[in-house]
C-alpha positions as CSV (number, residue, x, y, z in Angstrom):
1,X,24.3,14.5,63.6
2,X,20.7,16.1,64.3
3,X,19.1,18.9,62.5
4,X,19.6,21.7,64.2
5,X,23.4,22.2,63.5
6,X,22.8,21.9,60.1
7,X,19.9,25.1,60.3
8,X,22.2,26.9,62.4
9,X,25.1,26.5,59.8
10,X,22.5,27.4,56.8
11,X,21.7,30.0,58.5
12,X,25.2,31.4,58.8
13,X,26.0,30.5,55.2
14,X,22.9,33.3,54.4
15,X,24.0,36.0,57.2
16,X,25.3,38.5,54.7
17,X,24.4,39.6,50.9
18,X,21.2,40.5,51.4
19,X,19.6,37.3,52.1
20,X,16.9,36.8,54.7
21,X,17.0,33.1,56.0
22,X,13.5,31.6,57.9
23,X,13.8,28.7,59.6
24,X,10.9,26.6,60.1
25,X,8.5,28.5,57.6
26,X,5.1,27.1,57.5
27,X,3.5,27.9,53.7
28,X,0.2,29.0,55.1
29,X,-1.7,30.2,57.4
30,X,-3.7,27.0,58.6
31,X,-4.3,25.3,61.6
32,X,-5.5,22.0,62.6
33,X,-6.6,19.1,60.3
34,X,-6.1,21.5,57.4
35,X,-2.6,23.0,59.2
36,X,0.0,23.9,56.0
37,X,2.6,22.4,55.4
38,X,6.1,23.6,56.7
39,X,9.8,24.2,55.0
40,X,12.8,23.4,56.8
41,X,14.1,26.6,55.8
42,X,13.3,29.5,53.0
43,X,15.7,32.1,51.9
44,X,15.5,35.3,49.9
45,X,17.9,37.5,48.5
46,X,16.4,40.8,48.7
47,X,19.0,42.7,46.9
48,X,18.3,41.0,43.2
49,X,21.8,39.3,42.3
50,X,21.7,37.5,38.8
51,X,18.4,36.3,39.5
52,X,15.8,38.9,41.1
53,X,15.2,37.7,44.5
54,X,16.8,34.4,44.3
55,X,14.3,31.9,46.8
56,X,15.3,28.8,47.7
57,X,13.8,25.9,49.8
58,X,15.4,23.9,52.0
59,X,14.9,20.2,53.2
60,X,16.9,18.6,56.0
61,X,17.5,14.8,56.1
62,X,19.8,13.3,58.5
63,X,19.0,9.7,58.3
64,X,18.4,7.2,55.3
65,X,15.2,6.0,55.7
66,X,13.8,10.1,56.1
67,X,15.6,10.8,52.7
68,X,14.3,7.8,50.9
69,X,10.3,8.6,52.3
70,X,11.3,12.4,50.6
71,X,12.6,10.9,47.3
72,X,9.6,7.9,46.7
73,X,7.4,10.8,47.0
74,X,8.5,14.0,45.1
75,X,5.0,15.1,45.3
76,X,5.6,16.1,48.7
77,X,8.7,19.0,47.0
78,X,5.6,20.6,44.9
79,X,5.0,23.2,47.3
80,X,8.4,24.2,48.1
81,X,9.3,24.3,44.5
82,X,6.9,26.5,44.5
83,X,7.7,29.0,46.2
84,X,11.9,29.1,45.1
85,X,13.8,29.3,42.4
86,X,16.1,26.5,44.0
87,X,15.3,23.4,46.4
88,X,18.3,22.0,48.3
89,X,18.2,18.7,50.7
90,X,20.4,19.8,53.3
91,X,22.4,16.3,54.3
92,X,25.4,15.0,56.6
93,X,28.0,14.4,53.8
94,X,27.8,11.0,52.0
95,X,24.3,10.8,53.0
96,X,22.9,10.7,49.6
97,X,24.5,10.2,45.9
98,X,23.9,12.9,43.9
99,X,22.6,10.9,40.9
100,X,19.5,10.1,43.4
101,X,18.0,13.5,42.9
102,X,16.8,15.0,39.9
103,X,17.7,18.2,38.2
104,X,16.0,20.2,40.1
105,X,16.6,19.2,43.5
106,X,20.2,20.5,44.6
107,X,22.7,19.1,47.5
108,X,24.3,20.5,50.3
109,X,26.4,18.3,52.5
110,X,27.9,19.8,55.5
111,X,31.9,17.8,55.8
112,X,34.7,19.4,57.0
113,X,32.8,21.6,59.9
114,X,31.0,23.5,57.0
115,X,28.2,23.0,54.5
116,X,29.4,22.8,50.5
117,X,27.2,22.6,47.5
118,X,27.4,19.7,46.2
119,X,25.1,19.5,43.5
120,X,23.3,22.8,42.8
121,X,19.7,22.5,41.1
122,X,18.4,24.2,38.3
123,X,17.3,27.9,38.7
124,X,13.6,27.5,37.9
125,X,10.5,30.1,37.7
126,X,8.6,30.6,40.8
127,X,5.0,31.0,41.3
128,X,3.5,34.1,42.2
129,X,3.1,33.8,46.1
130,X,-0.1,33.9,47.6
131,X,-1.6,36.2,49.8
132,X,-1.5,33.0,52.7
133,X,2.3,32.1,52.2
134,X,3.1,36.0,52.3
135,X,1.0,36.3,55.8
136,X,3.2,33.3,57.0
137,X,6.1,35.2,56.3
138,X,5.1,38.4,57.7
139,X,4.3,36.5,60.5
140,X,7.5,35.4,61.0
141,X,9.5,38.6,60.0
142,X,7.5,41.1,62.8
């Protein structure tokens, strides 16, 4: 399994209710040897639901050595927590066990020709953005 199906079916689980889904979103504006550093995928609900503009993160692994380098170094999550409310590692299912992450890193696993939340992650306070993340995703919506 590579990648891309798995973006192209997140990106159909966030066609409708108000969510816009970003692929690929870099977190600043950067270039270089000080280029950002870049999400799988973002998503924002921008009609409220129970949490005002629900953001979530998104990290696909599709092989067991990537997901292990992601989970020795949580560090690496900081920004994307960051910026969401919720962080999901996007996996083939059976991938990873769920009592590998912690509570705030959620699970979807794609099985049966669709993705399912497996483990969803506590809803946590985002930052404020800043002025270079919201560029990036003006960017990106024009």
């Amino acid at each position: 399994m590579d990648s891309s199906l798995l973006l192209s079916e997140l990106r159909k689980m966030h066609a409708s209710d108000g969510w816009i889904f970003i692929p690929e979103l870099r977190l600043g504006t950067g270039w270089g040897t000080l280029k950002e550093q870049r999400l799988d995928a973002w998503a924002i609900n921008a009609w409220g639901g129970k949490v005002q503009n629900l953001r979530r993160s998104f990290e696909i692994k599709v092989s067991t050595e990537d997901l292990m380098v992601e989970l020795r170094n949580p560090d690496k999550r900081w920004m994307a927590y960051a910026v969401s409310n919720e962080f999901y590692f996007v996996t083939p299912w059976n991938l990873v066990r769920p009592k590998m992450l912690t509570r705030d890193d959620g699970l979807i696993e794609f099985r049966d020709n669709c993705l399912k939340i497996t483990k969803a992650p506590r809803v946590r306070e985002a930052m404020p953005p800043r002025w270079d993340f919201v560029a990036s995703l003006a960017r990106r919506i024009t």
